[in-house]
Short mmCIF file of the C-alpha atoms (twelve columns), coordinates in Angstrom:
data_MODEL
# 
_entry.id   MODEL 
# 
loop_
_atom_site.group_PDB 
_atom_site.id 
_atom_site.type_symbol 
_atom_site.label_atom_id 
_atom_site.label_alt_id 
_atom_site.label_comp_id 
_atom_site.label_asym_id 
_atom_site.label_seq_id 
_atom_site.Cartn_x 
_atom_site.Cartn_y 
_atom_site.Cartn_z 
_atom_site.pdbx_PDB_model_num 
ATOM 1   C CA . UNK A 1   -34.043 77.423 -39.612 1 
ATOM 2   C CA . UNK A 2   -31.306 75.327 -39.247 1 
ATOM 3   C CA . UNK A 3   -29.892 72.287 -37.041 1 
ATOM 4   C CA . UNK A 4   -26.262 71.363 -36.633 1 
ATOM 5   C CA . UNK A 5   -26.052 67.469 -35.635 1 
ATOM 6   C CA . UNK A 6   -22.518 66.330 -34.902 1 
ATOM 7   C CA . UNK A 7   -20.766 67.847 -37.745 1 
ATOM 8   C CA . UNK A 8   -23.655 67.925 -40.740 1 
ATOM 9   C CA . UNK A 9   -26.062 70.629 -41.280 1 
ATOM 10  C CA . UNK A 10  -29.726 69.660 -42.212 1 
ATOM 11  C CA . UNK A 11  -32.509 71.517 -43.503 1 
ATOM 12  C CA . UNK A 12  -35.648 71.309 -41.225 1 
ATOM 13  C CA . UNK A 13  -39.131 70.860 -42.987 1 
ATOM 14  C CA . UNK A 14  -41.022 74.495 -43.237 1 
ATOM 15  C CA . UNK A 15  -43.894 75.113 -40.800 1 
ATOM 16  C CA . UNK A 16  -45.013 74.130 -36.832 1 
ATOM 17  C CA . UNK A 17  -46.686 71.020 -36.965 1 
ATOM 18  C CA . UNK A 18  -49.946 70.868 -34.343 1 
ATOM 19  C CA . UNK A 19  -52.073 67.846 -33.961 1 
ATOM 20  C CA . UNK A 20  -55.436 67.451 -31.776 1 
ATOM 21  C CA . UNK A 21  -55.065 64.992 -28.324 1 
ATOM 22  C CA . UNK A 22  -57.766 62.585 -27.636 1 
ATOM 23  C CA . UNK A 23  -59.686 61.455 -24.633 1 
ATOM 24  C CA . UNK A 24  -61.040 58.107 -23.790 1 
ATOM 25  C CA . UNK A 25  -64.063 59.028 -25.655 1 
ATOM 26  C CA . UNK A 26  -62.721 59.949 -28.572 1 
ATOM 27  C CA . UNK A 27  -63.417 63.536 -28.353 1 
ATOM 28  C CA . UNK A 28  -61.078 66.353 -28.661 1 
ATOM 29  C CA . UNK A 29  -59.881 67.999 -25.533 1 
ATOM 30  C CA . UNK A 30  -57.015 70.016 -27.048 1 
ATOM 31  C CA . UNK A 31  -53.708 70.407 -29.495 1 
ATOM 32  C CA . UNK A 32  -50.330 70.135 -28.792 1 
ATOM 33  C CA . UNK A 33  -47.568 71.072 -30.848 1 
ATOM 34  C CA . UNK A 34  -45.192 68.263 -31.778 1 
ATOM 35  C CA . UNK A 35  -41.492 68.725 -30.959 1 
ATOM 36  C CA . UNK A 36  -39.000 69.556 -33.552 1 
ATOM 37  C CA . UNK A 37  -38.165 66.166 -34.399 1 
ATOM 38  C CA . UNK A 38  -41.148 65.798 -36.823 1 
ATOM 39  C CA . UNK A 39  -39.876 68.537 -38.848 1 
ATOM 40  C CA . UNK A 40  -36.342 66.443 -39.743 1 
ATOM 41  C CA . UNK A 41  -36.589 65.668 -43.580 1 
ATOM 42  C CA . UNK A 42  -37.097 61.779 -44.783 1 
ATOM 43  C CA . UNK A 43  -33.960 60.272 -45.342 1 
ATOM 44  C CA . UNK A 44  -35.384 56.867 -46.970 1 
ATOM 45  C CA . UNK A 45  -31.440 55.960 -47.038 1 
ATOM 46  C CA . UNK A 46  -30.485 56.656 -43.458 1 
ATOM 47  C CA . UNK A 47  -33.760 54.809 -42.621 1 
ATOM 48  C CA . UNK A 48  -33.165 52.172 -44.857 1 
ATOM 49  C CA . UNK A 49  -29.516 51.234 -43.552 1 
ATOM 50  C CA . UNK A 50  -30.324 51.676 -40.184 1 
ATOM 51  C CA . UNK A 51  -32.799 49.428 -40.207 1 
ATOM 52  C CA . UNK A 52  -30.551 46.152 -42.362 1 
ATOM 53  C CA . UNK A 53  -27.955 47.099 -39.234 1 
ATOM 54  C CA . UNK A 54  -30.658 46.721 -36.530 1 
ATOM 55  C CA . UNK A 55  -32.155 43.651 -37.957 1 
ATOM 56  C CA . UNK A 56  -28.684 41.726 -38.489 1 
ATOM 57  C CA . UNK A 57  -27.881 42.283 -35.298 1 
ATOM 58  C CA . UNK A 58  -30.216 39.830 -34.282 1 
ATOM 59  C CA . UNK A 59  -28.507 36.789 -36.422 1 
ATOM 60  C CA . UNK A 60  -26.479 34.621 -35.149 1 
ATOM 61  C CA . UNK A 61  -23.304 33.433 -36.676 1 
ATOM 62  C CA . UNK A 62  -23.108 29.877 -37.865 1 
ATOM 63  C CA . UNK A 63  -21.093 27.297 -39.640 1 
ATOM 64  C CA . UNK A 64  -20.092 23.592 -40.086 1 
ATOM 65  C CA . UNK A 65  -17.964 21.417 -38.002 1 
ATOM 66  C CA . UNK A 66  -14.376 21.126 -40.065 1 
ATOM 67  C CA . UNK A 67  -14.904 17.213 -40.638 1 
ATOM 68  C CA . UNK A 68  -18.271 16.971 -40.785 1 
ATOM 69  C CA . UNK A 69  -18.807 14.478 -43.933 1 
ATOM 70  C CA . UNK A 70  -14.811 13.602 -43.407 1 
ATOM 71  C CA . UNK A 71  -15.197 10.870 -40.592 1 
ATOM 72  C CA . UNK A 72  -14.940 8.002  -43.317 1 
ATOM 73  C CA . UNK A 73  -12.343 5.291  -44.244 1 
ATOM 74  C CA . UNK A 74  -12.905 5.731  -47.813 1 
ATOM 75  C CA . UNK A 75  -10.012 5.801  -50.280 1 
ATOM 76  C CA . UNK A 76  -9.780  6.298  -53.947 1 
ATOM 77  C CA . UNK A 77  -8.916  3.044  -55.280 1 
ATOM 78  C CA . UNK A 78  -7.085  4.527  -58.402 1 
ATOM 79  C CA . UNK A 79  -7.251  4.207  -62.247 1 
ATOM 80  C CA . UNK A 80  -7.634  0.747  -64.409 1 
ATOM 81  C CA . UNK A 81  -10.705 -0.966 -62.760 1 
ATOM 82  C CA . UNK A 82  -12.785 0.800  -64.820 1 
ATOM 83  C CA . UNK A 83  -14.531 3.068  -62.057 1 
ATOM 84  C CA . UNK A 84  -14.571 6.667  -60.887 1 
ATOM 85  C CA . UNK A 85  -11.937 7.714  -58.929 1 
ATOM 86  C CA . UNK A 86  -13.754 9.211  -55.939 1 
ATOM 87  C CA . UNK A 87  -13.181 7.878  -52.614 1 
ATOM 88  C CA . UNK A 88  -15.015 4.348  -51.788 1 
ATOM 89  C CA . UNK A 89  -15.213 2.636  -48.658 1 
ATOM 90  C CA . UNK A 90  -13.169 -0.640 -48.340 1 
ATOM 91  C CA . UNK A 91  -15.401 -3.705 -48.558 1 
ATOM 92  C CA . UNK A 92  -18.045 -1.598 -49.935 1 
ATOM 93  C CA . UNK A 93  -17.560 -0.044 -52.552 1 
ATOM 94  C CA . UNK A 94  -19.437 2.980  -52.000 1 
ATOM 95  C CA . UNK A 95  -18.646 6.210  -52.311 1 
ATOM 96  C CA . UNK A 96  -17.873 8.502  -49.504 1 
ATOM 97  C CA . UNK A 97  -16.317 11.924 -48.387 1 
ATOM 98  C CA . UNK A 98  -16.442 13.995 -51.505 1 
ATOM 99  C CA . UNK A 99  -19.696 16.244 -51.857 1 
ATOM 100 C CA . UNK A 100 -21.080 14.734 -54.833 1 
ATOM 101 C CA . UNK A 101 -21.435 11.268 -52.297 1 
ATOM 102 C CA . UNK A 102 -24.405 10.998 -50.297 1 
ATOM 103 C CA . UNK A 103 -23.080 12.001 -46.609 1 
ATOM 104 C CA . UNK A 104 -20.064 13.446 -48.357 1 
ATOM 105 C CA . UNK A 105 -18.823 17.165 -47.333 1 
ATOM 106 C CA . UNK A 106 -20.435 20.390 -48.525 1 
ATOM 107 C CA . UNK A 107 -18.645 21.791 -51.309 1 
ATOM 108 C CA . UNK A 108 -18.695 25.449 -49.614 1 
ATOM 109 C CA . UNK A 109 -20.471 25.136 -46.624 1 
ATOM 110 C CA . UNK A 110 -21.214 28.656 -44.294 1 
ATOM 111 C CA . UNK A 111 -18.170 29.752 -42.180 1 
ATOM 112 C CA . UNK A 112 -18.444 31.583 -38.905 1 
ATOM 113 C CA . UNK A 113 -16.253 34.012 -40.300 1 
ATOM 114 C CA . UNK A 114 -18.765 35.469 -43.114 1 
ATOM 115 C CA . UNK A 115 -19.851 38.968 -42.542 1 
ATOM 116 C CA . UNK A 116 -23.478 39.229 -41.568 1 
ATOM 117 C CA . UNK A 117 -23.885 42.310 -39.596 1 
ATOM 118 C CA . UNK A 118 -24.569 45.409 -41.196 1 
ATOM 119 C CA . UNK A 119 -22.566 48.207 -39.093 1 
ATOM 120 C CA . UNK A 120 -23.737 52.120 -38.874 1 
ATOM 121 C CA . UNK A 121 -22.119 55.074 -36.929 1 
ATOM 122 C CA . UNK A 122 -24.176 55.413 -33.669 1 
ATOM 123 C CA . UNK A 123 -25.274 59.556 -35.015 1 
ATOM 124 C CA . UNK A 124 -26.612 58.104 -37.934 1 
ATOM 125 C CA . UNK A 125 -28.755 55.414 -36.069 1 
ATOM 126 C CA . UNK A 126 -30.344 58.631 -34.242 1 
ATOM 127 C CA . UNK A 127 -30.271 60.699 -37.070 1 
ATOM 128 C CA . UNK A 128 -32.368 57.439 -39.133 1 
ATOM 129 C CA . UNK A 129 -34.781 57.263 -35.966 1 
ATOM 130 C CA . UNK A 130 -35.175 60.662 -35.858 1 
ATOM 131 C CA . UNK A 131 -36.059 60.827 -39.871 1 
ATOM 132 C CA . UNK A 132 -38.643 57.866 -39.470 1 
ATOM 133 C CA . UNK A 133 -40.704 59.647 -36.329 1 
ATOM 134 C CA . UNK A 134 -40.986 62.593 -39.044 1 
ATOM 135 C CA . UNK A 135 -42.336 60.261 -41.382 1 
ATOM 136 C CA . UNK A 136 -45.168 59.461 -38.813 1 
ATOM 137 C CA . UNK A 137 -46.530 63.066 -39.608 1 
ATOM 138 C CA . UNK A 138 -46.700 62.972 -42.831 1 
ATOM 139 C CA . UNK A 139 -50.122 61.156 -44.372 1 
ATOM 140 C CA . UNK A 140 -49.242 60.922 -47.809 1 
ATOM 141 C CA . UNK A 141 -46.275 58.824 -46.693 1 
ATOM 142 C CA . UNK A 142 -48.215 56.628 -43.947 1 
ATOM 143 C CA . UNK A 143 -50.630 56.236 -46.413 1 
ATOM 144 C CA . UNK A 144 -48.247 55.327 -49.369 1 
ATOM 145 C CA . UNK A 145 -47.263 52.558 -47.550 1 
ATOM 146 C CA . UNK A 146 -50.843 50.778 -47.338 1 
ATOM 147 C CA . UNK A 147 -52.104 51.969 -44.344 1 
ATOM 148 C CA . UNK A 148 -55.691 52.424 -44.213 1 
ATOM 149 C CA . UNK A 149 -57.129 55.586 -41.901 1 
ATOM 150 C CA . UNK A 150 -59.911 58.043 -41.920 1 
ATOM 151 C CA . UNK A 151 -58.185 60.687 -39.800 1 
ATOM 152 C CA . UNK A 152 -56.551 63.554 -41.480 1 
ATOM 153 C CA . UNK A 153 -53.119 64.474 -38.871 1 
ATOM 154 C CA . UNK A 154 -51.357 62.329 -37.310 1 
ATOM 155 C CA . UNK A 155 -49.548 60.745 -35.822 1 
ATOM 156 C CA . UNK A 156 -52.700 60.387 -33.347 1 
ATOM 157 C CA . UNK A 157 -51.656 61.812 -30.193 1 
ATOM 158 C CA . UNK A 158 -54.323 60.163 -26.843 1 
ATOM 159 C CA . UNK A 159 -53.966 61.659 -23.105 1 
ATOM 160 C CA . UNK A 160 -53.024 59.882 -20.659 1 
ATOM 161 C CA . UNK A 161 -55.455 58.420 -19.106 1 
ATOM 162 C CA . UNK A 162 -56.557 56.877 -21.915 1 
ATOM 163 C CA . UNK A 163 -54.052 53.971 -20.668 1 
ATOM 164 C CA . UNK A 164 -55.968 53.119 -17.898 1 
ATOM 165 C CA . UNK A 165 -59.592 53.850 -18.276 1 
ATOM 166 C CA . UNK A 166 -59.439 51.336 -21.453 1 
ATOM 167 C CA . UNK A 167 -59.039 47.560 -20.324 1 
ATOM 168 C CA . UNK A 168 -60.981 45.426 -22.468 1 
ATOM 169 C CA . UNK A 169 -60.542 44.889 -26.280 1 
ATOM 170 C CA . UNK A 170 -63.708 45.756 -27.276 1 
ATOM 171 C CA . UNK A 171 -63.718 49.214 -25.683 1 
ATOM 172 C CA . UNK A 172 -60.154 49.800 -27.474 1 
ATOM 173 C CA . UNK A 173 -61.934 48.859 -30.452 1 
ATOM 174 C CA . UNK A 174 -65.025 51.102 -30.187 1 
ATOM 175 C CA . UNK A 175 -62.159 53.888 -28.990 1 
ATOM 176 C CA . UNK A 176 -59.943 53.334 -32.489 1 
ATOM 177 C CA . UNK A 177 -63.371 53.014 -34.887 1 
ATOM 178 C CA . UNK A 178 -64.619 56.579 -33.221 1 
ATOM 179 C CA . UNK A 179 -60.370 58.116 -34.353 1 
ATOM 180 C CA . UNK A 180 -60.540 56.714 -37.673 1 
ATOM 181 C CA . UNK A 181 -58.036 53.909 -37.137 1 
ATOM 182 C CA . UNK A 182 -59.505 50.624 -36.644 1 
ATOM 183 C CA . UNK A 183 -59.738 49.801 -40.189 1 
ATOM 184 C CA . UNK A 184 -56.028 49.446 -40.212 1 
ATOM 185 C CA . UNK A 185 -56.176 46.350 -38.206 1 
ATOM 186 C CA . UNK A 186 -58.876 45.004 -40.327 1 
ATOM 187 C CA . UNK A 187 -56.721 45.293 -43.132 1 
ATOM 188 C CA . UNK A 188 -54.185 43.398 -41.533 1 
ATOM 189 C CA . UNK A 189 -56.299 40.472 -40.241 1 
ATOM 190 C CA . UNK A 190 -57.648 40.115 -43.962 1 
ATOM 191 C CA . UNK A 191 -54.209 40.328 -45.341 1 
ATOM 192 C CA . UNK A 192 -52.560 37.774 -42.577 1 
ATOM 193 C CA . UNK A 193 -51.669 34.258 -44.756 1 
ATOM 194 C CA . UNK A 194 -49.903 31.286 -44.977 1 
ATOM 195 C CA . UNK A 195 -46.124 31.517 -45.944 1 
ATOM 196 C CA . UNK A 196 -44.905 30.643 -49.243 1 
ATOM 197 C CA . UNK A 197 -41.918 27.612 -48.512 1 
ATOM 198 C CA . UNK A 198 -40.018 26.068 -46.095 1 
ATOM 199 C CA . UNK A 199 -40.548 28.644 -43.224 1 
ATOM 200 C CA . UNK A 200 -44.308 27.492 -42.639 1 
ATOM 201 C CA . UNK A 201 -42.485 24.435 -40.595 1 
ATOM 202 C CA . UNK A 202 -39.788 26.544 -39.056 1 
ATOM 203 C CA . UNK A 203 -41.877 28.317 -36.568 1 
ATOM 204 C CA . UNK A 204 -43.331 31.138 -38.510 1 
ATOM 205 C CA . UNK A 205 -46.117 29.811 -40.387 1 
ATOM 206 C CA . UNK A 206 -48.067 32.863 -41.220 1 
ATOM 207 C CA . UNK A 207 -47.130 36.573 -42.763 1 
ATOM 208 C CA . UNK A 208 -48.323 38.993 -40.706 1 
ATOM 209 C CA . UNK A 209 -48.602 43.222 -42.391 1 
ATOM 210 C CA . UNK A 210 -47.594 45.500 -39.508 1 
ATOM 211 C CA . UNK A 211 -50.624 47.691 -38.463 1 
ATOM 212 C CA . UNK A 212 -50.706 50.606 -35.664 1 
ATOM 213 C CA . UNK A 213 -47.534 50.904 -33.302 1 
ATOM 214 C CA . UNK A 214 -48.466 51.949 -30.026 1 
ATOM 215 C CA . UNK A 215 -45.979 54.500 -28.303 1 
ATOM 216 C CA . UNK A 216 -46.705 53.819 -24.646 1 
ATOM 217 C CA . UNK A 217 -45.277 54.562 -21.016 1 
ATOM 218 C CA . UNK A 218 -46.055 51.542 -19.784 1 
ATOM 219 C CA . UNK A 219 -45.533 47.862 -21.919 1 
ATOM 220 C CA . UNK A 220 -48.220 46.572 -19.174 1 
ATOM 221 C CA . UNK A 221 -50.604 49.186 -18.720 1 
ATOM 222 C CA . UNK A 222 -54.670 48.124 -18.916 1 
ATOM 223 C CA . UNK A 223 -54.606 49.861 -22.833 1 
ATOM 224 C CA . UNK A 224 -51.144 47.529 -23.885 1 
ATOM 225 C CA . UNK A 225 -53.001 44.738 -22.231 1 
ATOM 226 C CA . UNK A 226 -55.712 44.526 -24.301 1 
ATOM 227 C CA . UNK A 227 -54.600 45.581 -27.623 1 
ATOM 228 C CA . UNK A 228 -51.350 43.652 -27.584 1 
ATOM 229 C CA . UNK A 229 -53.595 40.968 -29.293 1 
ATOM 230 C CA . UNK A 230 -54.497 42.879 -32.471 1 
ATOM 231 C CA . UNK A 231 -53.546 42.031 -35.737 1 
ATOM 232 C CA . UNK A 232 -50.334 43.930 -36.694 1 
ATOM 233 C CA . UNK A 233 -50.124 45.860 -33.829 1 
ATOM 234 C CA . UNK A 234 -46.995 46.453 -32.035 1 
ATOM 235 C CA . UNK A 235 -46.273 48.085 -28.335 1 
ATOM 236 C CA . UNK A 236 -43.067 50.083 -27.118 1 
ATOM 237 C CA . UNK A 237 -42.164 52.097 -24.871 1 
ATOM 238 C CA . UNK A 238 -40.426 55.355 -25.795 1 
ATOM 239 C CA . UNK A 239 -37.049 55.010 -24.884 1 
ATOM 240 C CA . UNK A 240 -36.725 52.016 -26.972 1 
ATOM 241 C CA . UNK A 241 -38.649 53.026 -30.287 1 
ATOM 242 C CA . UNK A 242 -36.143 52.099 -32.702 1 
ATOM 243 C CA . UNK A 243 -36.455 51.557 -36.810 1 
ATOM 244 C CA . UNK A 244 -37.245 48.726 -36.639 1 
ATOM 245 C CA . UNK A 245 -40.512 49.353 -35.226 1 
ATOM 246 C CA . UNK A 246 -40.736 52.840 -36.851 1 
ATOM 247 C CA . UNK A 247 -40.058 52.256 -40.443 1 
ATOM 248 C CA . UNK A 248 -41.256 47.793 -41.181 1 
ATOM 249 C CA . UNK A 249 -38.418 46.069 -43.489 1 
ATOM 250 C CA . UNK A 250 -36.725 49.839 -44.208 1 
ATOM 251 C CA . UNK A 251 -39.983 51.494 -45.237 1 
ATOM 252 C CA . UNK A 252 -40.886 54.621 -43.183 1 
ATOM 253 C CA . UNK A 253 -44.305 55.886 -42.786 1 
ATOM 254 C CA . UNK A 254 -45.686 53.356 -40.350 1 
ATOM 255 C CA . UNK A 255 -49.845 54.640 -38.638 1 
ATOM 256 C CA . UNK A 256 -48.827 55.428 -35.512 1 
ATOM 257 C CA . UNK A 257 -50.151 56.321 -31.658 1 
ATOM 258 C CA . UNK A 258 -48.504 57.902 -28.959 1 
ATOM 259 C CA . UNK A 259 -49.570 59.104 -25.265 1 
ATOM 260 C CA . UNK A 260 -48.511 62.440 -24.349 1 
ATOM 261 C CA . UNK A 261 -46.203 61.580 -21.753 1 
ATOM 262 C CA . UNK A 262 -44.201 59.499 -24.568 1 
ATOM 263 C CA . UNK A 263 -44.223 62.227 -26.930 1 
ATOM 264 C CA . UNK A 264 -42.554 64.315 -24.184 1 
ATOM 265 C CA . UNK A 265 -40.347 61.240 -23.451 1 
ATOM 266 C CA . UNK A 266 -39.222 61.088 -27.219 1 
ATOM 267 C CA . UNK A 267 -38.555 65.089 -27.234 1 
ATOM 268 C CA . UNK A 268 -36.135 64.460 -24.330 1 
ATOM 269 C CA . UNK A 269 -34.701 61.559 -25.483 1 
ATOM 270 C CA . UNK A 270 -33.549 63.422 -29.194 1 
ATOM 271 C CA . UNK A 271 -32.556 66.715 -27.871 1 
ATOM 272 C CA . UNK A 272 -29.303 66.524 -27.761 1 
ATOM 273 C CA . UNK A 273 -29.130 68.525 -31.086 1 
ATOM 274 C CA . UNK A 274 -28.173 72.425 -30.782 1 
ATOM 275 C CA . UNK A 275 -30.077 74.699 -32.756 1 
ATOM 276 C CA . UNK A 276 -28.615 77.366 -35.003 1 
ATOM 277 C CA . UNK A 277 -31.285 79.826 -36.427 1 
# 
């Protein structure tokens, strides 16, 4: 079988994919067949440029004032006193304005002008999305990428109601140990240190490894609430499930959960694609 998308032609994956669906307890209460999207093929380079364009976006441009480092009386004083030529002050004697000069100019300092957004067509963002949900499925993948899990197909799909009947962290813990899951989050509490270098005093101190991302109706629901805590763990609602939470620093493959409703939300949202057979 075949998909057309804009004006490429991609191979799906062979085979129907069909994972179990999960109660509050645990227990399975059914399977459901995952939509089409999970059978797109990994493209590690879509992925991987989608995700430099959706993180730059984020930066902000910035350079220096045009005199900063020029605000100085300082003139060279010339040849045959037996001195450098750079710029001095008058009455001082020290030098001033040229970079080498404490308080002196940069020598190339960063211009507003410098490129620092990564662009992408708009079709290959969806297409790069679409290619990192896939890699969700696969477990050699999610577990290639240091995830640690007991359960053998994911991702893990949970009714429902499992967003309000849990509340309290330690019944989402006692739900995630019975799945297979929880010792993902372990993983990333243990692996959580101190930054290497200046950052530690520029507001992010520690290193944190991404752990489960949560695919959720509701950002606020009683479940978000009281894992949004965790170690690693990330929330989002389908509609705005983007690399960046899908695929951590361009790798794809992250352990992921998502309610039923949101899987249905995410079919909607990427069927936009014809299907030629």
């Amino acid at each position: 079988m075949k998909r057309v998308i804009g004006t490429s032609m991609f191979l799906l994956l062979d085979g129907t994919k069909k994972v179990p669906i999960y109660d509050v307890e645990s227990k399975t209460i059914g399977e459901v067949e995952l939509p089409v999207i999970f059978n797109f093929p990994i493209r590690k380079d879509l992925i991987r440029r989608a995700f430099l364009a959706e993180f730059t976006a984020r930066l902000q441009p910035k350079g220096r004032d045009p005199l900063a480092g020029k605000r100085t009386s300082a003139r060279s004083l010339g040849v045959g006193l037996g001195i450098a030529r750079v710029p001095r002050i008058p009455g001082l004697g020290r030098a001033a304005f040229v970079n080498s000069a404490v308080g002196g100019h940069l020598a190339h300092p960063p211009r507003v002008e410098k490129k620092i957004h990564e662009r992408i067509n708009k079709k290959e963002k969806k297409l790069a999305t679409i290619s990192a949900l896939s890699a969700t499925s696969i477990v050699e993948i999610v577990r290639n990428r240091g995830h640690i899990f007991s359960i053998e197909q994911l991702p893990v799909i949970i009714d429902d109601s499992v967003e309000d009947k849990i509340s309290k962290t330690k019944e989402a813990k006692t739900f995630l140990e019975k799945i297979g899951i929880w010792q993902d989050i372990i993983r990333a509490k243990e692996r959580t240190r101190i930054r290497a270098g200046k950052g530690k005093r520029r507001g992010r101190r520690y290193i944190e490894p991404r752990s489960i991302l949560f695919i959720t109706n509701n950002y606020n629901s009683p479940l978000a609430r009281s894992i949004r805590n965790l170690p690693g763990v990330d929330i989002i609602e389908p509609w705005l499930v983007s690399v960046l939470h899908l695929a951590p620093g361009g790798e794809p493959g992250r352990l992921t959960m998502i309610s039923y409703s949101s899987l249905e939300e995410l079919s909607k949202r990427f069927s936009m694609v014809p299907e030629v057979v």
